[in-house]
Each structure stands twice: as C-alpha cells, then as structure tokens.
N, C-alpha and C positions, 0 to 999 in steps of 0.2 A: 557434668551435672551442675546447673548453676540453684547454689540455696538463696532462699530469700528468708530473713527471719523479722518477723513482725513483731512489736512489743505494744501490744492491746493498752488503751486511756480512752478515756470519754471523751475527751474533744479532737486531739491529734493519736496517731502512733507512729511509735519510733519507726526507723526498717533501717539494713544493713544488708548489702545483696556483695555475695562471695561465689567463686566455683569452689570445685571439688579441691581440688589445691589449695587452698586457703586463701587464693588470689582476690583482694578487694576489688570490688567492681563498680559498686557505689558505697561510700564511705557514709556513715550513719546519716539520717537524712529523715527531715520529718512531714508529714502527711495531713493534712486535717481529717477529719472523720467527716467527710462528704464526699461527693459524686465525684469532685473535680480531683481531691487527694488518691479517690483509689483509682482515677483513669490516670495519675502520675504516677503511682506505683505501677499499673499495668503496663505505662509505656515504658519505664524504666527494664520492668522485665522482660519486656519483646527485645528490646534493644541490646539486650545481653546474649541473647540464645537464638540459635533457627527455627527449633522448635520445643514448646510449651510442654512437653513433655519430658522434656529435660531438665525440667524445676519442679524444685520442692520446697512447698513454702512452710513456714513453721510459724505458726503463733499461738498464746496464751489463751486459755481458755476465762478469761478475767470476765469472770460474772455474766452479764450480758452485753457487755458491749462490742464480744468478739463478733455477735450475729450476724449486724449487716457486713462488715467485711469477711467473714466468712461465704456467706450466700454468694457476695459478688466473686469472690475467685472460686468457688466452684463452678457458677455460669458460665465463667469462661474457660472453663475445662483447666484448670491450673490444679496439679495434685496438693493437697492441703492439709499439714498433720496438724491436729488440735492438741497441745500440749499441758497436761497439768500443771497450776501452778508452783506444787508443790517439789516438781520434778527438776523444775525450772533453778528455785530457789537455793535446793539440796546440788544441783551440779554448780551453779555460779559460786556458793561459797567452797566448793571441792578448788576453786582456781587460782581463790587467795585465801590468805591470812587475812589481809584488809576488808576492814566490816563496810565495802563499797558499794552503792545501790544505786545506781540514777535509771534511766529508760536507755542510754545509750547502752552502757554495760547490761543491762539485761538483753536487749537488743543480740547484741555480741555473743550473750551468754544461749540462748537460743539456737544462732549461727553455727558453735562451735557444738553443741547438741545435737543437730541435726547431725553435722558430719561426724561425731561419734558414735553415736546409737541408730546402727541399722535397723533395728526391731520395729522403729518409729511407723505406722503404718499410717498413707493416707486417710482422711476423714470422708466416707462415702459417702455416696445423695442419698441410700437408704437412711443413714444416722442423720443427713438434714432433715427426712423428711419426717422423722421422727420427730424433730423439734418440738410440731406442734401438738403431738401426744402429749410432748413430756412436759411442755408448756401446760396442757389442762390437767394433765395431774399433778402436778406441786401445787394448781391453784385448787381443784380440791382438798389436798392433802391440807392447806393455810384455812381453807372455808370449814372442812371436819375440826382441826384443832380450834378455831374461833368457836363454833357451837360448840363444842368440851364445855370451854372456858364459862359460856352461858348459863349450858346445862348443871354448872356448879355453884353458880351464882344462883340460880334459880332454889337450888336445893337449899343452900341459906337462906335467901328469904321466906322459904317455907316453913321453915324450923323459927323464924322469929314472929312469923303472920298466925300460922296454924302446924305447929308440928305434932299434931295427931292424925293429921293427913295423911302421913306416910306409911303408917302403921295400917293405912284402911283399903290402898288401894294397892296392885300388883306393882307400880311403878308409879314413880309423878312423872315421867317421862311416855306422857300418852297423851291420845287426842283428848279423853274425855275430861282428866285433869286441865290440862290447858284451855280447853272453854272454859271451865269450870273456877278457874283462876283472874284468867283473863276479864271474864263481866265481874267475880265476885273476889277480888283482890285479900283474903286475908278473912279467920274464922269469924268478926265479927259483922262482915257481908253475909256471909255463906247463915249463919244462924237467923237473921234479918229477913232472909227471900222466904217469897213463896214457896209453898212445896209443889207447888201445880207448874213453874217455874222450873225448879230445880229437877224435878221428874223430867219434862221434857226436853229439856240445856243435856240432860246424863240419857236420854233416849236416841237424841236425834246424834249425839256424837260418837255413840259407842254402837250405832246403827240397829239399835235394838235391844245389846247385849246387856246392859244395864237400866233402870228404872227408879218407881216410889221407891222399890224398897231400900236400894241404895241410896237414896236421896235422902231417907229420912234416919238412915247411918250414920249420915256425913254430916246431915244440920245438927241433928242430937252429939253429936261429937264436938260441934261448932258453937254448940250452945254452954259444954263446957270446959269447951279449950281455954290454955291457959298464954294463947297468942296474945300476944301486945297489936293493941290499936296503934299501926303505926304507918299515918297515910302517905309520908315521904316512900315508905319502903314499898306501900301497896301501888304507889307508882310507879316504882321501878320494877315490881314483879311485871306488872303488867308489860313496860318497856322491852322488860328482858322477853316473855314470852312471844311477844309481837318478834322482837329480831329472832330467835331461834325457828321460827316458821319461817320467815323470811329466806335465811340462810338453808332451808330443808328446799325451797322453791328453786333458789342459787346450785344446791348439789345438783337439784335433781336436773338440771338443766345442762350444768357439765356433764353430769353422767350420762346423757341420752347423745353429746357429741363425742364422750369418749370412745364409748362403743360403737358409734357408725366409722369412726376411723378405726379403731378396730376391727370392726364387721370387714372392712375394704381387705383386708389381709389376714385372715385367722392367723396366730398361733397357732403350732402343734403342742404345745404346752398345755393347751385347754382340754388336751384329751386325757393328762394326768389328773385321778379323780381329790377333789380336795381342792384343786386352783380355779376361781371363778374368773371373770372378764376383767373386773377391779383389779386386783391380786397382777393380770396377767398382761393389762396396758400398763402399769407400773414396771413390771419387769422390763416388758417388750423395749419404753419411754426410755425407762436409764440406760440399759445397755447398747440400744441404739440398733449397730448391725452386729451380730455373733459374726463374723468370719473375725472382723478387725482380731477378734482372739487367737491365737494362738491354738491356745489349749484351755482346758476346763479353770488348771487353774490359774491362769493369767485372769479369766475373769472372777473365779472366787477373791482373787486380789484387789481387781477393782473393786468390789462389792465389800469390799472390809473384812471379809468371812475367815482370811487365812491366819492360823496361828501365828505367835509372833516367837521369834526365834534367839537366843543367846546365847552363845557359846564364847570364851574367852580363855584357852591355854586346857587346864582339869577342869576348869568350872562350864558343866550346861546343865542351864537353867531346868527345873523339873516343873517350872508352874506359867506354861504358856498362856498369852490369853488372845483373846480375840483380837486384832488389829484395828479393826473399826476405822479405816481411812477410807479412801471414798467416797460414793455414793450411799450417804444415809438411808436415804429411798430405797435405792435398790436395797440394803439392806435387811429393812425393813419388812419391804413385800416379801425378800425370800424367807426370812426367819420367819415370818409370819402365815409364811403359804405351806411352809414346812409341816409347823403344829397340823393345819387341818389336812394336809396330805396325809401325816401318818394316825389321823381320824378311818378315812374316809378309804385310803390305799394298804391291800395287805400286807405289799411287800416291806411298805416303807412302815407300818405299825410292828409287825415282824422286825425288824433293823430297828427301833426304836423300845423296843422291850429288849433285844438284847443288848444292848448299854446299858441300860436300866438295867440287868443283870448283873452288871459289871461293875456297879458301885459309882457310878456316872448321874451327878445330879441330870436333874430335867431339864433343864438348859443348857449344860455341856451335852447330854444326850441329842436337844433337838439340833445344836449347832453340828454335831457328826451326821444326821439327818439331812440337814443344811447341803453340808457338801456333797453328799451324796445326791439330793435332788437338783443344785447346781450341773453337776457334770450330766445327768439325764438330761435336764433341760438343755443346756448344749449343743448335746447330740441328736437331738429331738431337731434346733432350730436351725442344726447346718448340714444333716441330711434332709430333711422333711419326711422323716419315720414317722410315723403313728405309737401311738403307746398302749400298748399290752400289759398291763399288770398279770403279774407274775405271782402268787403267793412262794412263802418257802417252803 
C-alpha cells in the first residue's frame, strides 16, 4: 500500500508519499495548485506502485481549496480520504510536546494518520457529486440569514418612521406593507396620499384582500402617528425594502436548482411526514454518501448531536451536553426537521411526549428525538426502505 498524504494551501501543497512500512518514497515535496503541480503529484504516484489501487491518498479538508485537487484525483480513480481538520490537528499534537506546525510536519502528520486509523474511508463520487447541492445550500442558508438581518432592520425603521403600523397590520413582513412603504416611506407620506391612491397601492397588492377601508385605517393612524419626519431613514427603508425583494428573487432561484438536483435522486427521507425538500437537500448536501458511516452513530457524531462524555477515576460527569462539533448545517436541518416530524409523525410525537414525561426540558427532549430520527434516516438511505409510520 503506498500512502500519499497531501497538506491542502491556496497556492501550493505540501505531499510526503510513504508505503505501508513507513518506507519514504518521496521525501516532503511541494506542488503548486495548478494543472502542472497535480500531473507532478500524479506521476510521482504512478511511479511508486503498479497499480492505483494501491494508494491511498489523505488530505485536509481546508475550506475550499481541497476542491480542485480533490476532483482531480478522483478522475483518476485514485482512492481519496477527506480528512477533518480537526482530526488532523488533535493526532499531530498526540506526537509531541513541541508546539510545531509548518506544512511539512502536518504533511507527515497526515501520512502517519492514514497508516494508523483503518476506519479512514475513501471519499466517494456520490459525496463529490454532492458538492454542488451542498454548495447551493450554504449559499441559501448565507442569502436567508442576510434577509433576517434586513427584515430587522426594516422593523427599526418602522418604529422610528410610523410605529403604529405594526399594530394595524398582521405583519410588516408582507407584500402589501412593502408597496405600501416602499412609494410612501414613513407616516407623514402615508397621511399626505390620496386615498384613491392608497385604496388601490392596498387593492392591487393584497389581490383584493384589502381596500378604502383599510386605507383609510392606516392614513388616519398616519395622520396621527407620532413617527419622526426623518428622510435619511425614509431612504433607507425604502433601500432596505428593495434589497429584501431582491434577495426573496435570489432564494427563490436557488431553491428551483436545489430541488431539480434533488428531484434527479429523491431521498427516502421525504417519505418521513414532517421533512420537506429544503430540510432534506441539507441533510442529503452535508452528509454526502450514508454508507462512508459506519453506523447511525458515527454519523450522529459528525452531525454534533452525540452527548459528550467524562469520566475521570469516581468522578462521571452527570451533566452531558451536546457536542456540537461538525457540520453545523447538518445540525441544524436535523434538530430542526426533528420539531416538525414530531408535529406531523405519531410515532415520533408519541416518543416526544414521553420525555416530556420524564421531566426532559423541550430541547433535551427534541435532541433524544434527534437521535432517534438520525438512526431512521440512516436506515431509510442505505437500504432504500420506504417509511411506515408507526403509531404506539
């Protein structure tokens, strides 16, 4: 078995190519991050072995710059373990005392990784081709949290412009408000209009649902609101309300490509009632391929979800908490696909009341919930069962 262990940077990376023996074969050696760098790594590695299937190549998974060297050695059928860096970091300082860190020695540190921990499983082309899911939903997940940050900003300037506003409509967070903003920035516009205006601006955008008589609600509220004339800010409302449309146009256009790569391959996950397409190209995005697991909970592990543990001689710990390492995302999506599963599914609402029985706040209940729909979905995406709910 010859290893090759790669140490991922943005312009070069390190490499350090050994057998199974520990036999050096090319002594640390550096590469640029382009065509010519990886067809010097590739011929290095032909020229060590007979055949390609007797290497194993190890590198960092260092943000995004592992991608194109990654792509390229799977093309060429080379087995390729994606390494955390985290894994990385915790066995190099197992090796010294000395606080030492260059590219070579992690390089090394990698090498001597691979050849200890069998566990390490190649990087599959299902989990490449995953990529580009998991690429458009982090960029949703960045475009949602940006409109948060709008949608909060907005609600300020409503409270300094017209904050009687809020009090009149179900939400400022609707279409009719946002026209209704947008031409008439702040309560001493809105008191100022027509009402022949303001009747049709709240007809044409609420498609009917509203009218005069709310229009003349809203100006008589406007007429004696206690909003500050203040046209810097009625600038910015309007600024702000243009970007949050803007970014609704942005989602909505990720979301029609996540789900046709979606649509190419359902989940069987989507058959558990509670988990929609969103919810379930996130899961799908971070975990990548379910076999690379093991067991259920090797990936409750990735996923941050597994208790954390302490024990030291008589002392263990009685106040575990969640680990929260990994994949935030996935995280996320599961804890959050959890709540509405045990909405929507009896068994898992069942299994959620009895913790809550138990004296189990609501979010230590839904994280036991967690695990439990963890190891379903599992089983769900490496038989290709169907899901039956079950009541108790």
């Amino acid at each position: 078995m010859i290893i090759v262990a790669v140490d991922v940077a943005k312009d070069k990376h390190d490499c350090f190519i050994t057998n199974a023996d520990g036999e050096v074969l090319f002594d640390s050696f550096v590469i640029r991050n382009d065509q010519d760098g990886f067809d010097e790594l590739f011929e290095k590695i032909k020229s060590s072995t007979d055949s390609l299937q007797n290497v194993k190549v190890g590198l960092e998974a260092t943000g995004h710059y592992h991608l194109n060297l990654l792509g390229y050695l799977l093309d060429k059928g080379l087995p390729t373990c994606l390494i955390n860096p985290l894994q990385t970091s915790l066995f190099r300082k197992s090796l010294s005392f000395r606080k030492t860190k260059t590219d070579t020695v992690d390089a090394k540190a990698i090498s001597r990784l691979l050849l200890s921990d069998r566990t390490l499983q190649p990087y599959s082309l299902t989990s490449y081709q995953n990529e580009e899911l998991k690429s458009l939903t982090r960029y949703r997940a960045d475009k949602v949290r940006e409109r948060a940050k709008l949608k909060s900003s907005l609600s300020r300037l409503v409270v300094i412009l017209f904050p009687e506003l809020e009090k009149l409509v179900p939400t400022l967070h609707m279409a009719t408000v946002y026209d209704l903003l947008h031409e008439f920035p702040g309560a001493s516009h809105i008191a100022s209009a027509h009402l022949t205006r303001l009747s049709h601006l709240f007809s044409d955008a609420s498609k009917g649902r509203y009218g005069k008589k709310e229009a003349i609600k809203i100006r008589d509220a406007a007429r004696c609101s206690i909003g500050t004339v203040f046209p810097s800010k009625s600038l910015e409302l309007q600024h702000t309300i243009a970007h949050i449309r803007f970014l609704d146009e942005e989602i909505d256009e990720i979301e029609t490509q996540i789900f046709y790569l979606l649509d190419k391959n359902p989940p069987k996950m989507l058959g558990i009632p509670g988990i929609g397409p969103r919810m379930a190209a996130v899961i799908v995005a971070e975990v990548g391929d379910f076999h690379r697991f093991a067991s259920p909970d090797k990936l409750l592990a990735y996923a941050g979800l597994s208790p954390t543990t302490y024990q030291s001689g008589q002392l263990i710990s009685s106040h575990a908490k969640m680990e929260k390492r990994g994949s935030r995302y996935l995280r996320y999506a599961l804890f959050n696909a959890t709540k509405y599963v045990c909405v929507w599914d009896p068994t898992f609402r069942a299994y959620l009341e009895k913790k809550r029985t138990e004296g189990k706040h609501y979010n230590v209940a839904v994280s036991h919930a967690a695990k439990k729909l963890v190891r379903l979905i599992y089983h769900l995406e490496t038989t290709g069962e169907t899901y039956v709910s079950r009541a108790y």
